[in-house]
C-alpha positions as CSV (number, residue, x, y, z in Angstrom):
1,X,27.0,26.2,1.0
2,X,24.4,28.1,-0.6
3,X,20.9,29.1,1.1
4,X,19.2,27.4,-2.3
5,X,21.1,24.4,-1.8
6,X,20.1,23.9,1.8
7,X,16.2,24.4,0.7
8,X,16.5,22.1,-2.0
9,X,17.8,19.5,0.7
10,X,14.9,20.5,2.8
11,X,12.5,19.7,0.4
12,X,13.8,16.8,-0.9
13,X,13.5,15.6,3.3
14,X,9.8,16.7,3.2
15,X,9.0,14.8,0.1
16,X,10.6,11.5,1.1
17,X,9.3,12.3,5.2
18,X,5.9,12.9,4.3
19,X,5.2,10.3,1.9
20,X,7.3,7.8,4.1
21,X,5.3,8.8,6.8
22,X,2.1,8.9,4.8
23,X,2.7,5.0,4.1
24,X,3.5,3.8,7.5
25,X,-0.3,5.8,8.5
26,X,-2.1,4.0,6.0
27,X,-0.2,0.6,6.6
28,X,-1.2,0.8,10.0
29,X,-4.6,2.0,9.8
30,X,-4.5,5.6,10.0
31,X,-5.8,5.9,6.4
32,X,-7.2,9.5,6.5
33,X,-4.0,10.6,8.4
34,X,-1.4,8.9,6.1
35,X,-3.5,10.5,2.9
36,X,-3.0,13.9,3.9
37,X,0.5,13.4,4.6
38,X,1.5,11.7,1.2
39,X,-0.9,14.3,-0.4
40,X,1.4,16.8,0.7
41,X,4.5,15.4,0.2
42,X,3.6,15.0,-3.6
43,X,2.0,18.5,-4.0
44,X,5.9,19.6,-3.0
45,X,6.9,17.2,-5.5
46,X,4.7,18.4,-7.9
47,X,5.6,22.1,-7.3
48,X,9.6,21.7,-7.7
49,X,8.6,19.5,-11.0
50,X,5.6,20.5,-12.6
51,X,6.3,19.3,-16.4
52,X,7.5,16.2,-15.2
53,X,4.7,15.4,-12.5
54,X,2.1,16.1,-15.4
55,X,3.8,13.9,-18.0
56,X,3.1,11.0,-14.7
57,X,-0.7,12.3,-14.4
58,X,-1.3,11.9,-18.1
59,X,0.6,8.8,-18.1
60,X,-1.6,7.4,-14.8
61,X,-4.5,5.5,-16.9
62,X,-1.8,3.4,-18.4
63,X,0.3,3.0,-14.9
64,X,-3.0,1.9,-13.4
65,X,-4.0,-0.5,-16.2
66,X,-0.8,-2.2,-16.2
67,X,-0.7,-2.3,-12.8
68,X,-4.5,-4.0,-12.3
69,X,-3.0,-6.8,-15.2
70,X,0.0,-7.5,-13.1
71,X,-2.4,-7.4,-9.9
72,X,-4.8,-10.1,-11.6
73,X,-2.2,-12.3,-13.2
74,X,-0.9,-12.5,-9.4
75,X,-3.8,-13.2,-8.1
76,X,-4.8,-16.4,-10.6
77,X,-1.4,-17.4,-9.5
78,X,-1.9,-17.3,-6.3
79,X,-5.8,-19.2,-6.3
80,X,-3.9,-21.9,-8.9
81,X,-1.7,-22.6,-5.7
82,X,-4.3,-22.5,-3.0
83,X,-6.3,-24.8,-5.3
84,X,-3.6,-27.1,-5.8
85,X,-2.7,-26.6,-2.1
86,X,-6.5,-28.1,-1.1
87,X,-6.1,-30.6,-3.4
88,X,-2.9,-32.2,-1.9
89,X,-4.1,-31.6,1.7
90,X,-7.3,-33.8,0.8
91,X,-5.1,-36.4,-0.9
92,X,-3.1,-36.4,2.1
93,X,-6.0,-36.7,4.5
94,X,-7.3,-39.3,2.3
95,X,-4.0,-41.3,2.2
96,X,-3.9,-41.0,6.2
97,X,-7.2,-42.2,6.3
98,X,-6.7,-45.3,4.5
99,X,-3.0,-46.0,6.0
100,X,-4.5,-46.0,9.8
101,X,-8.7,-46.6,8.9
102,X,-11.1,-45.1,10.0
C-alpha cells in the first residue's frame, strides 16, 4: 500500500469526521462549534476537488432556490394538515358536546 493511498484514506476520514461531527454540534446546540468543524471539513474537500467544488459554489443560488420551494411547498402542507387537524378536533369536541350535553 502506497503512502498516497493511505492519505487519500485519511482525508476522506477527515471530510466525512468533521462534517459528521460538525452536524451532531449544531443539532445539539453547539452551533459556533459544529460550524468550524463542517467549515473545515469542506475546505479539505474543496482543496482535493477544486473545479468540482466551484462548479457547486456557482451552482448554490439555484440549490438554495430550489431548496426554499421545496421548504415552502412542505410547509403549506403541513399548515393544510394542522388546519384540517383543528377543524376535526372542534367537530369532535362539538359532537361530544351534544352526545353527553352540556
Amino acid at each position: 500500500m502506497s503512502f498516497e493511498v493511505i492519505m487519500q484514506n485519511w482525508k476522506k476520514a477527515f471530510v466525512f469526521g468533521s462534517i459528521g461531527a460538525g452536524a451532531v454540534l449544531i443539532f445539539t446546540g453547539r452551533r459556533p462549534v459544529g460550524m468550524a468543524c463542517a467549515a473545515a471539513g469542506l475546505a479539505v474537500l474543496a482543496s482535493e476537488y477544486p473545479e468540482k467544488f466551484e462548479a457547486v459554489w456557482e451552482s448554490a443560488p439555484d440549490y438554495l432556490r430550489k431548496g426554499m420551494q421545496i421548504f415552502a411547498t412542505l410547509q403549506k402542507v403541513g399548515e393544510g394538515f394542522a388546519e384540517e387537524a383543528e377543524r376535526r378536533s372542534v367537530s369532535a369536541w362539538r359532537n361530544v358536546r351534544s352526545e353527553y350535553g352540556s
